[in-house]
BAMAR-348480 format. One record per residue (C-alpha): residue in one letter; residue number from 1; x, y, z. Coordinates in steps of 0.05 Angstrom, whole numbers. Layout:
% residues N
['A' NUM [X Y Z]],
...
% end
This chain:
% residues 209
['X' 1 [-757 -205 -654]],
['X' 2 [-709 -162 -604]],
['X' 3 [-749 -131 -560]],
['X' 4 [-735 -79 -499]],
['X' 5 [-791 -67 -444]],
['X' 6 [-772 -6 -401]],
['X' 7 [-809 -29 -331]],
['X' 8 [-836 -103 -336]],
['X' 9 [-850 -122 -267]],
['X' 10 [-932 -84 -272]],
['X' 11 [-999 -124 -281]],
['X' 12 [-993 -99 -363]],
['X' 13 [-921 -105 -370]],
['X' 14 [-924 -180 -342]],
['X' 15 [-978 -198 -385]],
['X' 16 [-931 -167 -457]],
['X' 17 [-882 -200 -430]],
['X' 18 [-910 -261 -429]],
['X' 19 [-943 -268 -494]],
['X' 20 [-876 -238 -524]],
['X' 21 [-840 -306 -496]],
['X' 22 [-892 -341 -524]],
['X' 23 [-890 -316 -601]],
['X' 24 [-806 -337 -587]],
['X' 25 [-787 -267 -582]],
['X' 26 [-721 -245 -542]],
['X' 27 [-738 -200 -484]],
['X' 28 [-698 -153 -445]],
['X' 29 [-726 -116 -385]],
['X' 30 [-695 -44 -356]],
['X' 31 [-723 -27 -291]],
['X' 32 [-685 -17 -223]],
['X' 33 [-701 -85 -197]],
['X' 34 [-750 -60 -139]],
['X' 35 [-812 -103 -158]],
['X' 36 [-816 -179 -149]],
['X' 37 [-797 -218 -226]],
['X' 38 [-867 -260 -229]],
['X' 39 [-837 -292 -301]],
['X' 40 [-810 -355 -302]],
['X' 41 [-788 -341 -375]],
['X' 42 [-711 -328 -415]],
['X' 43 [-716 -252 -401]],
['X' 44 [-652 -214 -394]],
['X' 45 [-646 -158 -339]],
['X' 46 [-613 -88 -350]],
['X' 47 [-614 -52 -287]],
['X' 48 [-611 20 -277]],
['X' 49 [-665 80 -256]],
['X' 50 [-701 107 -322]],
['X' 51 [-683 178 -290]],
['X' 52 [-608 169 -294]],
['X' 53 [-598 174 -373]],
['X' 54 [-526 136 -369]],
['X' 55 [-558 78 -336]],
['X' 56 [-607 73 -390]],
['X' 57 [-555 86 -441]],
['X' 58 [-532 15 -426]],
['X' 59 [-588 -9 -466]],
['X' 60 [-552 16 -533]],
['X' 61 [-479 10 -521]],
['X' 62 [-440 -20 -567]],
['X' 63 [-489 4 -616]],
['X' 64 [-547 -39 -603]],
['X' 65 [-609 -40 -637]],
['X' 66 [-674 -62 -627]],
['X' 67 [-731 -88 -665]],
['X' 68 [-784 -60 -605]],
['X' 69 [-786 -15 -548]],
['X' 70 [-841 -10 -494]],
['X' 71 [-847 42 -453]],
['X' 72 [-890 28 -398]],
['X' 73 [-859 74 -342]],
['X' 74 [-859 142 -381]],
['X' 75 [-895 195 -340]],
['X' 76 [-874 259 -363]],
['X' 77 [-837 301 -423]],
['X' 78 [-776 303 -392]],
['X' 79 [-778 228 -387]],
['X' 80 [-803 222 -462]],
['X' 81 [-750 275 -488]],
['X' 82 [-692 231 -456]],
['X' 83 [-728 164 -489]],
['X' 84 [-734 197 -559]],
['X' 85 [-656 220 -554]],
['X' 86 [-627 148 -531]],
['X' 87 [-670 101 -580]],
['X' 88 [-678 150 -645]],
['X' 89 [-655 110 -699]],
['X' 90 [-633 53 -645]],
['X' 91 [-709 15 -652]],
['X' 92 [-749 -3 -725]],
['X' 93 [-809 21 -668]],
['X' 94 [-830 46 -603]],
['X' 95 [-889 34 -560]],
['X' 96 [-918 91 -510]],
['X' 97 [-967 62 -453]],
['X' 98 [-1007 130 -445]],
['X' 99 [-1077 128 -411]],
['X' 100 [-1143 130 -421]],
['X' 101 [-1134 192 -370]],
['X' 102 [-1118 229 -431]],
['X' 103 [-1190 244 -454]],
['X' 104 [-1216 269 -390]],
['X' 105 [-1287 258 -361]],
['X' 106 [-1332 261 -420]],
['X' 107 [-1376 197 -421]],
['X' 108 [-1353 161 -496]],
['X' 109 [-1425 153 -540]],
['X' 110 [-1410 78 -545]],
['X' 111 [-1351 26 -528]],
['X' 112 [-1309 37 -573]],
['X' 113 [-1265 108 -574]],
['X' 114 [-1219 122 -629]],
['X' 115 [-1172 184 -637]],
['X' 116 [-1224 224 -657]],
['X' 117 [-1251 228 -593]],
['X' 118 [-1221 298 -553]],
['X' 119 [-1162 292 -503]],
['X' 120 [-1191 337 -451]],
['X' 121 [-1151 306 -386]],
['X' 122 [-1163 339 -316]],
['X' 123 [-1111 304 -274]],
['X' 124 [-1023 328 -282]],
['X' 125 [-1023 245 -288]],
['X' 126 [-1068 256 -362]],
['X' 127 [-1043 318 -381]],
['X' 128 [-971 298 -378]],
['X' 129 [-983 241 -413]],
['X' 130 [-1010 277 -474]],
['X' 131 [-954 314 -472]],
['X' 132 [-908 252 -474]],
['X' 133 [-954 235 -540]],
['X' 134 [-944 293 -574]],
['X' 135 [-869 281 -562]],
['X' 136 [-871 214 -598]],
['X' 137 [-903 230 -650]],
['X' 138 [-866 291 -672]],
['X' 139 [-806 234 -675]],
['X' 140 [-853 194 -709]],
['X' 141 [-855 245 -756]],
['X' 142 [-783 268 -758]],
['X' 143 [-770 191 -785]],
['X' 144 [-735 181 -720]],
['X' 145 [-776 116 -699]],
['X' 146 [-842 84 -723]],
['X' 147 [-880 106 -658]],
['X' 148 [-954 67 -626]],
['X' 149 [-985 96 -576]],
['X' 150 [-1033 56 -538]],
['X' 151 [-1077 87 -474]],
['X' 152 [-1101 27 -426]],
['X' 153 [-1164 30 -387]],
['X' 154 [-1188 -16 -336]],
['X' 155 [-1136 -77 -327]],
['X' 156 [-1136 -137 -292]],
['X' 157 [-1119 -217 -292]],
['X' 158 [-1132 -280 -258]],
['X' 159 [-1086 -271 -205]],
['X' 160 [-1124 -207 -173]],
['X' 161 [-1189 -252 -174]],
['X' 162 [-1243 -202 -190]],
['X' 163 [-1252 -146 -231]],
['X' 164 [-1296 -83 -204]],
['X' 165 [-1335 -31 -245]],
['X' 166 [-1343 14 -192]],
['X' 167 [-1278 56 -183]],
['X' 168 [-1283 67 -260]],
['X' 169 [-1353 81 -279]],
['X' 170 [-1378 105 -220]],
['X' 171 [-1447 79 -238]],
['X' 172 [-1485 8 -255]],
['X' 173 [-1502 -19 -311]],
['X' 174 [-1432 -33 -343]],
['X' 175 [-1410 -93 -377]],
['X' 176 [-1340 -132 -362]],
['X' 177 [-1317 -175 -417]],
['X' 178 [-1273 -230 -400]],
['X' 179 [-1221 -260 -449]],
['X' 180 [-1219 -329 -450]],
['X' 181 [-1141 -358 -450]],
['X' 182 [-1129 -369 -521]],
['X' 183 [-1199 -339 -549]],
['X' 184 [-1215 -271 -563]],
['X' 185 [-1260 -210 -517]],
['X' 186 [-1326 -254 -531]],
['X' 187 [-1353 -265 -467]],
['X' 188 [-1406 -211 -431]],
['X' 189 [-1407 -222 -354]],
['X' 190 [-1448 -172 -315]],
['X' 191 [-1431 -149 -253]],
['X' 192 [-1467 -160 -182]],
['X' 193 [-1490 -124 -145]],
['X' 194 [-1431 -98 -110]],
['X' 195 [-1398 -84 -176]],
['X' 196 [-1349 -142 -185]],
['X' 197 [-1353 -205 -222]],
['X' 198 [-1298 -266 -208]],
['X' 199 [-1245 -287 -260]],
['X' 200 [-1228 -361 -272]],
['X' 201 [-1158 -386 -276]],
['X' 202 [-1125 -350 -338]],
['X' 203 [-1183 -303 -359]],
['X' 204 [-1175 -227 -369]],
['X' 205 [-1223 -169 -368]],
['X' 206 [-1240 -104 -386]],
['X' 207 [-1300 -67 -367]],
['X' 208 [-1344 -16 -412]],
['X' 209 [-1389 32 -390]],
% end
C-alpha cells in the first residue's frame, strides 16, 4: 500500500505513521520540515508548505498515484478545495482529520456519537472544519476519490505520561480508557483526583465523559 500523509510530525500523525510501517506499507510524508522526525522508520520526505499549491504538486508529478492520502493539516476550504483539485483521481482514497469540534457543546447521551449526532460547532477552528467536510464529500460524491472522514477527540501516548480529563470535560466523573500495545480499548482507569491518570510504556488513551 502507497500511502501519502500531508503533516506527519503531530502526536496522531506519528502514531498512523507508525502502525502504517508496521502493516509494510510505503510512506511518504509532505510537510515543510519544521517539527522534529520522532520515526526511526523507511519514510520518504517531500518538502514544501501545504499553502504553496506547486510545492504540493510535487506529490503527483510524473503522474503519481496513490493508494492513500491523509490529511492531517487541513484547516480550512480553501486548503480542502486545493487538496480535492491536486489528488482527484490521483488516490483510490482520501482521509480528512476533522474534529470532534465539529458538533459543538452539546453533552453526547452516551459514549459513543455517530453522524447522526448535530454538527453545531461554536469555534472558526469547528466551523471551518465542517466546511472542509462538506468539501470532501461532495468529491466523494462527484466519484473524484473514495473520501473518510474521521473527527479525533482527546489524544495522547506514552511519551506525554498522563492523560487529563479536565481541559475536556470540564467536570468529574469521566472514564479514560487505555489501549494496551497490541490489545484493543478494554481497560477502564479512573481518574484522581486532580483529573489525570499515568500511562505505562506503550499505552494509549482516550477519555469519555
Amino acid at each position: 500500500m502507497n500511502v501519502l500523509i500531508i503533516g506527519g510530525t503531530g502526536l496522531i500523525s506519528t502514531g498512523i505513521i507508525k502502525h502504517l510501517l508496521r502493516r509494510g506499507a510505503s510512506v511518504t510524508m509532505f510537510n515543510r520540515g519544521q517539527r522534529e522526525n520522532r520515526l526511526d522508520g523507511p519514510v520518504q520526505v517531500v518538502s514544501g508548505d501545504r499553502n504553496d499549491r506547486a510545492a504540493m504538486e510535487q506529490c503527483v508529478a510524473g503522474g503519481k498515484t496513490w493508494d492513500v492520502v491523509i490529511d492531517m493539516i487541513c484547516f480550512d476550504p480553501k486548503q480542502a478545495e486545493a487538496a480535492i483539485e491536486i489528488f482527484a483521481h490521483k488516490c483510490r482514497q482520501f482521509i480528512f482529520c476533522s474534529t470532534v469540534c465539529t458538533y459543538g457543546v452539546k453533552v453526547p447521551p452516551g459514549v459513543i456519537v455517530d453522524e447522526s449526532f448535530p454538527q453545531e460547532p461554536i469555534s472558526t477552528y469547528g466551523k471551518n472544519k465542517v466546511a472542509c467536510e462538506k468539501l470532501f464529500n461532495a468529491a466523494h460524491e462527484r466519484g473524484e476519490f473514495a473520501v473518510t472522514i474521521v473527527r479525533p477527540s482527546c489524544s495522547t501516548s506514552s511519551a506525554r505520561g498522563s492523560v487529563s480529563t479536565k481541559p475536556h470535560t470540564g467536570h468529574s466523573g469521566s472514564v479514560i480508557w487505555v489501549k494496551h500495545p497490541g490489545h484493543t480499548w478494554t481497560s477502564a482507569r479512573t481518574p484522581g483526583e486532580d483529573g489525570h491518570a499515568e500511562l505505562e510504556s506503550g499505552e494509549s488513551a482516550i477519555v469519555s465523559p
